[in-house]
N, C-alpha and C positions, 0 to 999 in steps of 0.2 A: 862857658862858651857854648852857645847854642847855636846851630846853624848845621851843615853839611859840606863836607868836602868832597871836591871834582877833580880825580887824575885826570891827566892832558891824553894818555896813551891806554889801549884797552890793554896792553901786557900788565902795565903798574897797576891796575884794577888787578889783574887774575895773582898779582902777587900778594896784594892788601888783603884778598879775598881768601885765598892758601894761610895767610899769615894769621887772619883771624878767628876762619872758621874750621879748622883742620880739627882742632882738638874735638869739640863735639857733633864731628861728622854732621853738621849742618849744611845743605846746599844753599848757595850761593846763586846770585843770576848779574851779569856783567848787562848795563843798559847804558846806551848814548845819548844823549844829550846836546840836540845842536845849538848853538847858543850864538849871538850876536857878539863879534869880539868886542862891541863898544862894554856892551856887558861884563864879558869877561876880563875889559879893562881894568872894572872898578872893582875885583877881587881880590883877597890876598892870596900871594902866590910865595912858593915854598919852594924850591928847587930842587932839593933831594930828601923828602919828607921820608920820616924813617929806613932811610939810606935804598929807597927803591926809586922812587923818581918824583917828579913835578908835579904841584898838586892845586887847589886855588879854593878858598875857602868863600863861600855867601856867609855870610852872618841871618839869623831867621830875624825877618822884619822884612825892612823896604827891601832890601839887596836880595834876599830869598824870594820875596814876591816879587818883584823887579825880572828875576830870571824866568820865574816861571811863566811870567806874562809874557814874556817872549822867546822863548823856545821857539823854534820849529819844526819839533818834533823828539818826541822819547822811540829808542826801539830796543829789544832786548838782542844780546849779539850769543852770535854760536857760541859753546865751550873753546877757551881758548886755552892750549896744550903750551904748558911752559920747555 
């Protein structure tokens, strides 16, 4: 499975992010993603993706490049304190 997953909420990022990178004290950066919901129509979506929350998958190809060609915008967001 090649592509990238999108939580819907910046908390469920700072948890996937806690969940993965804790062990080798790697930092992390949490970034948004505004996307066209017609876009995010065509995603798969997961509802309690390893029991922290909602999450929507691009596949890499058309749906990956699909997304990125319409963004409107990437920004990185402050540390967010669970």
């Amino acid at each position: 499975m090649v592509g990238k997953w999108f939580a819907e909420t910046a908390l469920d990022v700072a948890q996937w992010g806690r969940l993965f990178y804790q062990w080798g004290g790697t930092p992390f950066y949490v970034i948004k993603v505004d996307v066209p919901d017609w876009v995010t129509a065509q995603m798969f979506r997961v509802a309690n993706l390893d029991n922290i929350g909602t999450a929507r998958w691009a596949s890499e190809g058309d749906l990956l490049d699909l997304l990125n060609s319409t963004n409107n915008g990437i920004i990185e967001l402050a540390t967010i304190a669970l």
